[in-house]
DSSP file (Angstrom, degrees, kcal/mol; ACC not computed):
  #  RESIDUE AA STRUCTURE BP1 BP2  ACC     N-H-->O    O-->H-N    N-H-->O    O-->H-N    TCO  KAPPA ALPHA  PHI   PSI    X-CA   Y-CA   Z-CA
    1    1 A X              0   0    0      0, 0.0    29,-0.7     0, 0.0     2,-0.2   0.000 360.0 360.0 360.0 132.1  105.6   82.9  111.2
    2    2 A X    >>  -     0   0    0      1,-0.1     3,-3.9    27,-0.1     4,-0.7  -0.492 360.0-105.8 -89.9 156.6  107.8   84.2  113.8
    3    3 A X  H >> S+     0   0    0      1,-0.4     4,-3.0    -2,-0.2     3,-1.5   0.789 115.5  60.1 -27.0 -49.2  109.0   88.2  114.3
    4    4 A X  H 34 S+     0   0    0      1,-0.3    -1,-0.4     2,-0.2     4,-0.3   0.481  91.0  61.3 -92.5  19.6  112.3   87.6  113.1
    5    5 A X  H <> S+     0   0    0     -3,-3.9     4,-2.2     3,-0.1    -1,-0.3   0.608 110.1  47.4 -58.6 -31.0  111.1   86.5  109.8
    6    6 A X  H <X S+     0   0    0     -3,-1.5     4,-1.7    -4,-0.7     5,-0.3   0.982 107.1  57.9 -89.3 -55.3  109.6   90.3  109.6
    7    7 A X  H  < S+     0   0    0     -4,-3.0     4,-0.2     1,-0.2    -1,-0.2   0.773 104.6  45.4 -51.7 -29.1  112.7   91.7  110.8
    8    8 A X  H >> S+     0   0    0     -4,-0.3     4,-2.6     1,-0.2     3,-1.2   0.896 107.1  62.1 -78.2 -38.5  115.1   90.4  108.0
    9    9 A X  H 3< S+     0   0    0     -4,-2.2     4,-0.4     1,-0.2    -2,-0.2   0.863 113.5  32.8 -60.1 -22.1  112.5   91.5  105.7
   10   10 A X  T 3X S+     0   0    0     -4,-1.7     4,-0.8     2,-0.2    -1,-0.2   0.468 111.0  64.2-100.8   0.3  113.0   95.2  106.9
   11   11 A X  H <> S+     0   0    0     -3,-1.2     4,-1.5    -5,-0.3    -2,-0.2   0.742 104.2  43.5 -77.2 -51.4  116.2   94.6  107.4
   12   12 A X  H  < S+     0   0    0     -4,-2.6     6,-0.3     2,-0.2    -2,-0.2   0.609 111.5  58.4 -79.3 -14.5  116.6   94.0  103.7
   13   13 A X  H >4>S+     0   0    0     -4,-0.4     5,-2.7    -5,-0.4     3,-0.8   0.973 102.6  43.6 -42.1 -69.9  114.7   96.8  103.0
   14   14 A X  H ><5S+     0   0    0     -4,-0.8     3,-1.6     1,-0.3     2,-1.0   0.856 115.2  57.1 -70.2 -57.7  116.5   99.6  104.7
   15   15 A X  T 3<5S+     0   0    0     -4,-1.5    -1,-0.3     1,-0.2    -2,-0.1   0.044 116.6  35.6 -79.6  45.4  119.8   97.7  103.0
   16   16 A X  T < 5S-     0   0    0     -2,-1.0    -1,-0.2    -3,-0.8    -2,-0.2  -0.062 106.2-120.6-152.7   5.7  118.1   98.1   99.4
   17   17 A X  T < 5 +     0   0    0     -3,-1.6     2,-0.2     1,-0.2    -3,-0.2   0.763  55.0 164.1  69.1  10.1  116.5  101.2   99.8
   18   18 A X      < -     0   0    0     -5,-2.7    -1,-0.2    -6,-0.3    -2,-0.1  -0.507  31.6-158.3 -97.5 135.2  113.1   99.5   99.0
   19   19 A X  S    S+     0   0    0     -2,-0.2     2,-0.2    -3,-0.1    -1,-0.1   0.260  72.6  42.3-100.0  32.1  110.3  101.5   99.9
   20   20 A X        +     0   0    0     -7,-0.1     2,-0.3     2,-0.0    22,-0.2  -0.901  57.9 179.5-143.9 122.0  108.0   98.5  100.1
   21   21 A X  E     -a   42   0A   0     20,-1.6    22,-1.5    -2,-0.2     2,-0.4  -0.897   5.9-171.3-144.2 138.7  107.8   94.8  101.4
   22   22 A X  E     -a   43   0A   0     -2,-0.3     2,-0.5    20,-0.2    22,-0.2  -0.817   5.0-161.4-117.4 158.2  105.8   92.1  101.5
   23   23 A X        -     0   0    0     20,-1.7     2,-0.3    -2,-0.4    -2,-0.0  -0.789   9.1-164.9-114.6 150.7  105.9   88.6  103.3
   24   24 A X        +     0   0    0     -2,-0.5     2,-0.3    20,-0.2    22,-0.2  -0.994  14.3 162.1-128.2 126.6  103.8   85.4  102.5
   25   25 A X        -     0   0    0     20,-1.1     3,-0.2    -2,-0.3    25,-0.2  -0.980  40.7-125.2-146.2 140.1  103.4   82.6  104.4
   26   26 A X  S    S+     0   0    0     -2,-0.3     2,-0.1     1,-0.2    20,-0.1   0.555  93.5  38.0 -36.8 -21.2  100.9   79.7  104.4
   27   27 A X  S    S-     0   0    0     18,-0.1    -1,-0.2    20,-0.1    19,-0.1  -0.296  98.3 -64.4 174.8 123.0  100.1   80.2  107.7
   28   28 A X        -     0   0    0     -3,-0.2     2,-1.0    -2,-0.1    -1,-0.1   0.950  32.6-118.1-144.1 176.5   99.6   82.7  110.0
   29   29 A X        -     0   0    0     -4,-0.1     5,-0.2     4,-0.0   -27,-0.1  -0.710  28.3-129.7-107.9 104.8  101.7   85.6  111.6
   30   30 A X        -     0   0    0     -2,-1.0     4,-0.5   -29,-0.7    -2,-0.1   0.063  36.6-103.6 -16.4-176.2  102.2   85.6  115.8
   31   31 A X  S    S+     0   0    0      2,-0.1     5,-0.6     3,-0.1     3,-0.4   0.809 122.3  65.9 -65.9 -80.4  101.3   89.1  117.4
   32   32 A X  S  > S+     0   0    0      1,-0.3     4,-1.1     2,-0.2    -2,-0.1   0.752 106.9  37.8 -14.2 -50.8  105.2   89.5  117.6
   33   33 A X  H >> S+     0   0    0    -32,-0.2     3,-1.5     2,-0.2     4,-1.0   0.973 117.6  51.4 -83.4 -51.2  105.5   89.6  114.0
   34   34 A X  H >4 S+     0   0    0     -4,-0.5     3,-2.9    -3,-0.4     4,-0.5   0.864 109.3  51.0 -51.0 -70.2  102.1   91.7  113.4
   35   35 A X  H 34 S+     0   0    0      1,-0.4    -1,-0.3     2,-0.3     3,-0.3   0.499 108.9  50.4 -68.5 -17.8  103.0   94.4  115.8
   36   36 A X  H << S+     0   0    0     -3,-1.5    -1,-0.4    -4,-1.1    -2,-0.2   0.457 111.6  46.7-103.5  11.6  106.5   94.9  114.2
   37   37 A X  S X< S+     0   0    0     -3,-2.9     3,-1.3    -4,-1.0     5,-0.4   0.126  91.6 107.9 -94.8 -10.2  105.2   95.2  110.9
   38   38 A X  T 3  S+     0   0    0     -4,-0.5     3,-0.1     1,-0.3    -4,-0.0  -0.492  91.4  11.8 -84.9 138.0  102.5   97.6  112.4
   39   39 A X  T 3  S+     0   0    0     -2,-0.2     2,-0.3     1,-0.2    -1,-0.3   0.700 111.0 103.0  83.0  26.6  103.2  101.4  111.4
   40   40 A X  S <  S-     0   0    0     -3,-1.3     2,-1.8     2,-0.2    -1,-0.2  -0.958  89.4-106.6-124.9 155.1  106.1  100.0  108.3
   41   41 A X  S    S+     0   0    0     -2,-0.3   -20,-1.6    -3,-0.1     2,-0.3  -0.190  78.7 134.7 -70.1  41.7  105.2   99.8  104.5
   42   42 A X  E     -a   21   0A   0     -2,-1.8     2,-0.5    -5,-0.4    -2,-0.2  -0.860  50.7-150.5 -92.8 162.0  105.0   96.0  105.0
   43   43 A X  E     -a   22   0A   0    -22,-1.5   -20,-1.7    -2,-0.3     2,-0.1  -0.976  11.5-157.0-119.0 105.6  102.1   93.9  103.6
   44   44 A X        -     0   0    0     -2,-0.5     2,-0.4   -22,-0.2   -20,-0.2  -0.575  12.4-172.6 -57.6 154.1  101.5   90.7  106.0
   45   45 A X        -     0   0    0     -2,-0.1   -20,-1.1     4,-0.0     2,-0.2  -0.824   6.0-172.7-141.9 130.0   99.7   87.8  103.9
   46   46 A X    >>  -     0   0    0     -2,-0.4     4,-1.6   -22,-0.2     3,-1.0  -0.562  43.9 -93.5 -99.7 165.0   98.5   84.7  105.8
   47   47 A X  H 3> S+     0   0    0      1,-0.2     4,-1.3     2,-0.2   -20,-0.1   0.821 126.0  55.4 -20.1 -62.6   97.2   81.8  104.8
   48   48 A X  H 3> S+     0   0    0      2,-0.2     4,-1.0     3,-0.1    -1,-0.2   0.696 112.4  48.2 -49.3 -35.0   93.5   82.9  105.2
   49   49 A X  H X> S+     0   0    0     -3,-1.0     4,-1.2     2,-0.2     3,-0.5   0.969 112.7  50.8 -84.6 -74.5   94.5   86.1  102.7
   50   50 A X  H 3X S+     0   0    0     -4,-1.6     4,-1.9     1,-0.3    -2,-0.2   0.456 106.8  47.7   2.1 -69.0   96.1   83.8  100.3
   51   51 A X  H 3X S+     0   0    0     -4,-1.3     4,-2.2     2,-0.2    -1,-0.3   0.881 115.2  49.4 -64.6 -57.2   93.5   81.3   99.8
   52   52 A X  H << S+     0   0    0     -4,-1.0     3,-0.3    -3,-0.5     4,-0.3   0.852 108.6  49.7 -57.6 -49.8   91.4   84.0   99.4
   53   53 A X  H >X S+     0   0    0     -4,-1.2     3,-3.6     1,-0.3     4,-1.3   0.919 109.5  52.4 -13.8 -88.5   93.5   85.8   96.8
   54   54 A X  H 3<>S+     0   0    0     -4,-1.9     5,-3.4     1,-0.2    -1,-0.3   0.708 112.7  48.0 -46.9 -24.8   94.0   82.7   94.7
   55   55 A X  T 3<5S+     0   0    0     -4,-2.2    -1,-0.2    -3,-0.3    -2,-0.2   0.629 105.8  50.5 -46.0 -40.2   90.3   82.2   94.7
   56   56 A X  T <45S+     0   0    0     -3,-3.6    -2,-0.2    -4,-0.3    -1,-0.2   0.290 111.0  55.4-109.5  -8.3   89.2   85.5   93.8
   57   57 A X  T  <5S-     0   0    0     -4,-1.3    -1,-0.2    -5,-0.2    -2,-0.2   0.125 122.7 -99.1-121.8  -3.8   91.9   85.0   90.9
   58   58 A X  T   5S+     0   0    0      1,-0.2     2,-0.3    -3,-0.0    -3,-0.2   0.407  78.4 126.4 100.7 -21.8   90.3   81.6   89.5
   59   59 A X      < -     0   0    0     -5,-3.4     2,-1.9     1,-0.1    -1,-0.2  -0.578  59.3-129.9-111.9 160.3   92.2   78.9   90.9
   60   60 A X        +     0   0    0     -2,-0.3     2,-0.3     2,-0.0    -1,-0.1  -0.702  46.0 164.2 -88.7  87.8   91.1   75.9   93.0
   61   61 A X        +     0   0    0     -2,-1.9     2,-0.2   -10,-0.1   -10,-0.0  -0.769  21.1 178.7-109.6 165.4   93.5   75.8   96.3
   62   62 A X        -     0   0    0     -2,-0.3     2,-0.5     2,-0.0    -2,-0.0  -0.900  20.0-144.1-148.2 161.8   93.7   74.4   99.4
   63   63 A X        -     0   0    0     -2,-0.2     2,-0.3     4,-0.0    -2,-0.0  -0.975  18.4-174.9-116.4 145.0   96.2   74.5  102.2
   64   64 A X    >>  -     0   0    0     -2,-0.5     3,-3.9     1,-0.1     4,-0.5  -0.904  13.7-159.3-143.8 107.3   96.6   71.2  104.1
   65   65 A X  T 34 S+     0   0    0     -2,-0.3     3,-0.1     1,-0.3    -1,-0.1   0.462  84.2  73.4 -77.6   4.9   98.8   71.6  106.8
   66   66 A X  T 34 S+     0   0    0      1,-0.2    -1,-0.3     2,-0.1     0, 0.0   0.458  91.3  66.9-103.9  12.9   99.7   67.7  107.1
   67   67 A X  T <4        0   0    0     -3,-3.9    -2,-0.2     1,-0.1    -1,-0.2   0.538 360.0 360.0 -73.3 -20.6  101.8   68.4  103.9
   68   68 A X     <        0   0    0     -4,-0.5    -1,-0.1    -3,-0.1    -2,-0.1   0.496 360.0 360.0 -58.2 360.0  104.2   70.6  105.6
């Protein structure tokens, strides 16, 4: 997911006052995007986190990137 995904998401932050945000994506976050999320109350979740998440929660996932 590229940087400026992460920027609108702090972007709407700062215009909503919200002192938290997190992004989700199926799969995975450049350095650009990590490093501008670095030192802000955002939560990255990648693919890898995801899967795991839903796993650890009960359910039977997959990501299959030749759905996209």
């Amino acid at each position: 997911m590229p940087a400026a995904a992460v920027r609108e998401l702090y972007g709407a932050m700062q215009s909503e006052r919200a002192g938290r945000g997190i992004l989700v994506t199926t799969s995975h976050y450049g350095k650009g995007a990590q490093e501008f999320a670095r030192g802000k109350e955002i939560t990255l979740i990648d693919g890898a986190v995801l899967l795991h998440l839903m796993q650890n929660h009960g359910h039977k996932v997959r990501i299959d990137p030749s759905e996209t």
